[in-house]
C-alpha positions as CSV (number, residue, x, y, z in Angstrom):
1,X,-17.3,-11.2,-42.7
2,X,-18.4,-10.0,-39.4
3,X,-17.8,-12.0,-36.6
4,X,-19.1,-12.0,-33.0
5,X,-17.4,-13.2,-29.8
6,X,-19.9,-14.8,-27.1
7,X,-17.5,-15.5,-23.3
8,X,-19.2,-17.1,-20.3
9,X,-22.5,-15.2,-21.3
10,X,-21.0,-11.9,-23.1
11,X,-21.7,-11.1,-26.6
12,X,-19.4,-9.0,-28.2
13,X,-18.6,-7.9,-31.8
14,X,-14.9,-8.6,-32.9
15,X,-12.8,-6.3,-35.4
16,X,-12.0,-7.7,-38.7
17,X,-9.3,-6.6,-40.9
18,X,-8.9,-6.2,-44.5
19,X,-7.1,-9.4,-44.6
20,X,-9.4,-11.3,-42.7
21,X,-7.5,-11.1,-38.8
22,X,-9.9,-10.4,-36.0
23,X,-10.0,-10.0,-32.4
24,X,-12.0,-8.6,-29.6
25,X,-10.9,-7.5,-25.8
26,X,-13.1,-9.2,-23.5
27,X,-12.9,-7.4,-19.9
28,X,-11.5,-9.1,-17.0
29,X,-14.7,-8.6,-15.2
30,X,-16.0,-11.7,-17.1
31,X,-13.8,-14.3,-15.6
32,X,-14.3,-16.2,-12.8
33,X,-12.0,-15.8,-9.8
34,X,-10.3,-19.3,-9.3
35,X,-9.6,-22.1,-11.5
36,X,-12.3,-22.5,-14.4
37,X,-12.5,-24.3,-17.5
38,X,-14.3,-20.9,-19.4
39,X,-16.2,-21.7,-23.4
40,X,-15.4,-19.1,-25.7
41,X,-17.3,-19.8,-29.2
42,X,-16.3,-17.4,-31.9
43,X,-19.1,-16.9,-35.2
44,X,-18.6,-15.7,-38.6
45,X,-21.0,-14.5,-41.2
46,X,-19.8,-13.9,-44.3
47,X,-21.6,-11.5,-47.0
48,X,-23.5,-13.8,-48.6
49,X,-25.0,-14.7,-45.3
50,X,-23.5,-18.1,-44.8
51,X,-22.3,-18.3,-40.9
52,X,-19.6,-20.9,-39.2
53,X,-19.2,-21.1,-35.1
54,X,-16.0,-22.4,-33.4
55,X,-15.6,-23.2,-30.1
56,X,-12.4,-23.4,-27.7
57,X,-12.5,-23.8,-23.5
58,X,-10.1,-21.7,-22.0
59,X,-8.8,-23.0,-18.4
60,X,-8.7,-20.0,-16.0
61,X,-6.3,-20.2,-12.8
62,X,-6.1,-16.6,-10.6
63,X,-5.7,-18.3,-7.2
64,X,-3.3,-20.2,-5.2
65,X,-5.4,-23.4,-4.3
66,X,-5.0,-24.3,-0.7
67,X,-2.5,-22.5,0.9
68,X,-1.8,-22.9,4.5
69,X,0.2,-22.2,7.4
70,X,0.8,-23.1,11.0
71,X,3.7,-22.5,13.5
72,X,5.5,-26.1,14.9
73,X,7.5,-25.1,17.5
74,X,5.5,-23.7,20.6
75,X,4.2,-26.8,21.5
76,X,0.6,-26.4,23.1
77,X,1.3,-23.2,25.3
78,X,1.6,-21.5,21.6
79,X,4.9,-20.1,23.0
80,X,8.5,-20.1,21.8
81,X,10.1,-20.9,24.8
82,X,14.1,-20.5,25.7
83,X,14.4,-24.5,24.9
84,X,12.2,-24.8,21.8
85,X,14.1,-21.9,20.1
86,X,17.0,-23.4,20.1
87,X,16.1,-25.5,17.4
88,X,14.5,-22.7,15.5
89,X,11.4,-22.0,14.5
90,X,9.8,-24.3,12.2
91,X,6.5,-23.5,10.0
92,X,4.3,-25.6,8.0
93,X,1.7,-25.8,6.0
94,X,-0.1,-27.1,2.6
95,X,-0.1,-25.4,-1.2
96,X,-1.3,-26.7,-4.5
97,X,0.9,-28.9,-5.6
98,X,3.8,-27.5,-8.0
99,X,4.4,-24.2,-6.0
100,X,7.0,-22.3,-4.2
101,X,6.7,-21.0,-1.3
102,X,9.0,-18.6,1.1
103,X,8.7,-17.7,4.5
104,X,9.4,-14.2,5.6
105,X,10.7,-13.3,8.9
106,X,12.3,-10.3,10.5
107,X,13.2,-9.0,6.9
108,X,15.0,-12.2,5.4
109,X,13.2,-14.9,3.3
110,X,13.4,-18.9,3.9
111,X,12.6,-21.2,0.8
112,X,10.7,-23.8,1.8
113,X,10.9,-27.5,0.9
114,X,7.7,-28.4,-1.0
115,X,6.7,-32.1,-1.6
116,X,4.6,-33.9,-4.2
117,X,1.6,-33.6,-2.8
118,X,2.0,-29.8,-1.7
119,X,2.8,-30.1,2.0
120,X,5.9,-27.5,2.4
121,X,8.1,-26.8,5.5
122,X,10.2,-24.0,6.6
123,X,12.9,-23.4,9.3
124,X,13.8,-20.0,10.5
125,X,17.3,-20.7,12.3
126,X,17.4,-20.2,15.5
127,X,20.0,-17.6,14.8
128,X,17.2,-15.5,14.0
129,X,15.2,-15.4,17.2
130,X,16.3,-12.5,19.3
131,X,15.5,-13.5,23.5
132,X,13.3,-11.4,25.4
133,X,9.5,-11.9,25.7
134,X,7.7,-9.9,22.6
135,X,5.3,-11.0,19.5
136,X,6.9,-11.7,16.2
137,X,5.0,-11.3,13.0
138,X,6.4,-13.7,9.8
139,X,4.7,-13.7,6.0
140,X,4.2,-16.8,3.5
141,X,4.2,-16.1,0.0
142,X,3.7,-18.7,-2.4
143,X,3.9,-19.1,-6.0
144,X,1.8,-22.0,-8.1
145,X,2.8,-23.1,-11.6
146,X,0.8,-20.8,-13.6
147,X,2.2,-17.8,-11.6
148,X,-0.2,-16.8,-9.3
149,X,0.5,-16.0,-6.3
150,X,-1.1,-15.5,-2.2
151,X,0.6,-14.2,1.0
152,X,-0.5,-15.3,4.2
153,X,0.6,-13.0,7.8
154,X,0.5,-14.4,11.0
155,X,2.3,-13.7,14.3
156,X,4.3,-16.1,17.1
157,X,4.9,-15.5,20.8
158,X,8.4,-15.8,21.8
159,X,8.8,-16.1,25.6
160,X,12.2,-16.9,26.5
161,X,12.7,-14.9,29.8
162,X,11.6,-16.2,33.6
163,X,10.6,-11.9,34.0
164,X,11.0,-9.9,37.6
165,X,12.7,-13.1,39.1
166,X,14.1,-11.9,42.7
167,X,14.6,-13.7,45.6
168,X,15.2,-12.9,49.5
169,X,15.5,-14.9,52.8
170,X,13.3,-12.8,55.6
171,X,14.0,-14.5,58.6
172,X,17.2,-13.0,60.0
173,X,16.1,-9.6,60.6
174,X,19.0,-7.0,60.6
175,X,21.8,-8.5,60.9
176,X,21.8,-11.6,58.5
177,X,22.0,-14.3,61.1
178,X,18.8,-16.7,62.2
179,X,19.4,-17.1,65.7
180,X,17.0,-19.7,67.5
181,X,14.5,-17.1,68.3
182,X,13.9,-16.5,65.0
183,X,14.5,-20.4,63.6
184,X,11.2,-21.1,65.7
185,X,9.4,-19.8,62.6
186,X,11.5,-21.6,60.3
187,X,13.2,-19.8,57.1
188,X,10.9,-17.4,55.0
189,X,12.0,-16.8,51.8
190,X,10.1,-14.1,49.3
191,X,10.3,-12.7,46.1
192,X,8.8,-11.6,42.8
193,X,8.5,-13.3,39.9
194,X,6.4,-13.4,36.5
195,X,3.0,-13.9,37.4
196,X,1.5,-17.5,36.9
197,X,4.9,-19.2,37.3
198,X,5.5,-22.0,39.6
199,X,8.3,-21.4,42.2
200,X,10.5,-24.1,44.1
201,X,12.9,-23.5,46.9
202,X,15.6,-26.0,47.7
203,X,17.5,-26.5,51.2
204,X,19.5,-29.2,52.4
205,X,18.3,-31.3,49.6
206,X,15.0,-30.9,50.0
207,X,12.4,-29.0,47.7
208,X,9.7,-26.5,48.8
209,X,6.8,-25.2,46.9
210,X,6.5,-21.7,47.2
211,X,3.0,-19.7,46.9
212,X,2.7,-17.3,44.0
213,X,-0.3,-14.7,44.3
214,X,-1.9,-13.0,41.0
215,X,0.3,-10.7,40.8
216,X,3.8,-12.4,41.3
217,X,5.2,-12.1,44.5
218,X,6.0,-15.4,45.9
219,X,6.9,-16.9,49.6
220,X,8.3,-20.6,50.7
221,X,8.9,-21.6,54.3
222,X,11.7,-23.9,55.4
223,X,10.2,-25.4,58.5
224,X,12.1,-25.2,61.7
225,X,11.9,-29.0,62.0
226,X,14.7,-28.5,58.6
227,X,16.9,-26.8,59.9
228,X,19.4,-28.3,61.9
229,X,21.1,-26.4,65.0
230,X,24.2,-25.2,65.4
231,X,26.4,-22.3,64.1
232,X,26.8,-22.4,60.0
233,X,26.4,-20.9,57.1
234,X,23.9,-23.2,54.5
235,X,23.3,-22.7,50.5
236,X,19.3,-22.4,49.1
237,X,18.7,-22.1,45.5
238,X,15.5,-20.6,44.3
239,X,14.1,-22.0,41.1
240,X,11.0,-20.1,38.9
241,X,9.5,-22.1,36.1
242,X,7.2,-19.4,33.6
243,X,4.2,-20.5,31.8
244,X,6.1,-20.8,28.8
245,X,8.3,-23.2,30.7
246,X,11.5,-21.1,30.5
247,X,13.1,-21.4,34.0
248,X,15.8,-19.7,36.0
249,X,17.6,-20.1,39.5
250,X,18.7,-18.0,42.6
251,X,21.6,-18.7,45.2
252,X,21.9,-17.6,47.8
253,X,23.6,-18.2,51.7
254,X,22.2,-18.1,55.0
255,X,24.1,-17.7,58.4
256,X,22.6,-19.9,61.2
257,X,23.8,-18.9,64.6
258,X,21.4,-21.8,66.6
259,X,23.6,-23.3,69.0
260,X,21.9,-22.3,72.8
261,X,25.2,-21.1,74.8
262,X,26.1,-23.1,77.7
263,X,24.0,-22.7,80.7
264,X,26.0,-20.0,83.5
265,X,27.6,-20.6,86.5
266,X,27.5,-18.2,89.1
C-alpha cells in the first residue's frame, strides 16, 4: 500500500515497509506555537486501488500559559527599604496551573509554593539582601506539566542607606561656644544629606523642619526665643528620613555661654 500523511494542511508521503510499518517525519515548522488540539488523518491505498483514511487529534503544548511576576515588598516607592528587607523579599505571581516555578536571586534558587489555581509565591530571606543602595536583578523559571518551560528577568531597587548624612551646628563661630551675641540669631545647624529626603532637628524637646535644596544640603534654625540663657551645654539630635523611608540620626552638643556678666562697679 502507499500511504500519505496530511498535518494541519501538509501533505506528505509516508514510508512503508515490507511488513506493512509506516511513518513519516513531519517538520516542526508545522505546529503551532502554544497549546493546540492539531488533526492528523493518515490514508492508505492499497494495490488494488481500494483506500481507507484514519484520523487522530494530537494536543500540542510549547508554552507556559500565563506566567507572571511582581515584586511585594517595596511598597509604593518600588524600593526595598532598611525596614521592609527585614522581612525579606517576597515575589509573586501567576502560572498555569500544575507548574513549578523557582525564583533565582544572587546565584541561589527559591522554590516557590504553587496553589491550585496557579498563583505561586516566593521569599528570598532576608539573609540574602546585602545593605547599600544598588539594583538587584532576580529570574523566574517555571515548569508546566507537560515540561515546557519560560523564564522571566526583572530587577528590584534596594535602598537601605540614609547617603551623605552630615550634620554641623554654625552658630558658635571658633571657639564652640554661642555667647549672646551670637544666640540673637538663634542656633543654625547645616548639613548634607541624600537629596529629596526630609530632615528634622530636635532641641529641648522640640522638632524643627530643616530646608533641603536639590542637591542635599540642608539647614534648620533653632530660634533665639528657644534657647534659654545661661551658661550650659544642651544635646540636639539631627534626624534624615530618605525617599525610600530609611532614616538615620545625628547627636551632637552645644556649649551655651548666655549669661550677661554683672554690670561693673567702678
Amino acid at each position: 500500500s502507499s500511504v500519505s500523511v496530511t498535518v494541519n494542511g501538509l501533505t506528505q508521503a509516508a514510508t512503508v515497509d515490507e511488513t506493512g510499518a509506516w511513518s513519516v517525519n513531519v517538520p516542526a515548522s508545522v505546529f503551532p506555537a502554544g497549546e493546540n488540539n492539531v488533526s492528523v488523518s493518515a490514508t492508505a491505498t492499497d494495490a488494488f486501488g481500494n483506500s481507507s483514511t484514519a484520523v487522530e487529534a494530537v494536543s500540542v503544548d510549547t508554552i507556559v500559559n500565563k506566567l507572571t511576576a511582581e515584586e511585594q515588598s517595596s511598597g509604593s516607592d518600588n524600593f526595598v527599604n532598611a525596614s521592609e528587607a527585614q522581612n525579606g523579599l517576597l515575589i509573586t505571581g501567576d502560572v498555569e496551573p500544575g507548574s513549578s516555578v523557582f525564583v533565582t536571586y544572587n546565584g541561589k534558587n527559591y522554590t516557590a509554593s504553587v496553589h491550585e489555581n496557579g498563583t505561586w509565591s516566593a521569599l528570598v530571606p532576608a539573609s540574602a539582601l546585602a545593605d547599600g543602595e544598588y539594583v538587584a536583578s532576580y529570574s523566574v523559571t517555571a515548569t508546566d506539566g507537560v515540561g515546557n518551560t519560560s523564564t522571566i528577568n526583572a530587577v528590584v531597587s534596594v535602598d537601605t542607606l540614609v547617603n551623605k548624612f552630615t550634620a554641623k551646628e554654625n552658630s558658635s563661630g571658633d571657639d564652640a561656644i554661642l555667647n549672646v551675641e551670637e544666640m540673637q540669631n538663634g542656633m543654625v545647624l547645616t548639613g548634607k544629606v541624600e537629596p529629596g529626603s526630609k530632615v528634622t532637628v530636635t532641641f529641648d524637646g522640640q522638632n524643627y523642619d530643616a530646608t533641603v535644596d536639590e542637591n542635599g544640603n540642608w539647614t534648620a534654625t533653632v530660634p533665639a526665643s528657644a534657647i534659654q540663657t545661661g551658661d550650659y551645654v544642651e544635646s540636639y539630635s539631627v534626624t534624615a528620613t530618605d525617599p525610600a523611608g530609611n532614616t538615620a540620626s545625628i547627636s551632637g552638643q552645644v556649649t551655651f555661654a548666655t549669661e550677661k556678666p554683672d554690670a561693673i562697679n567702678i
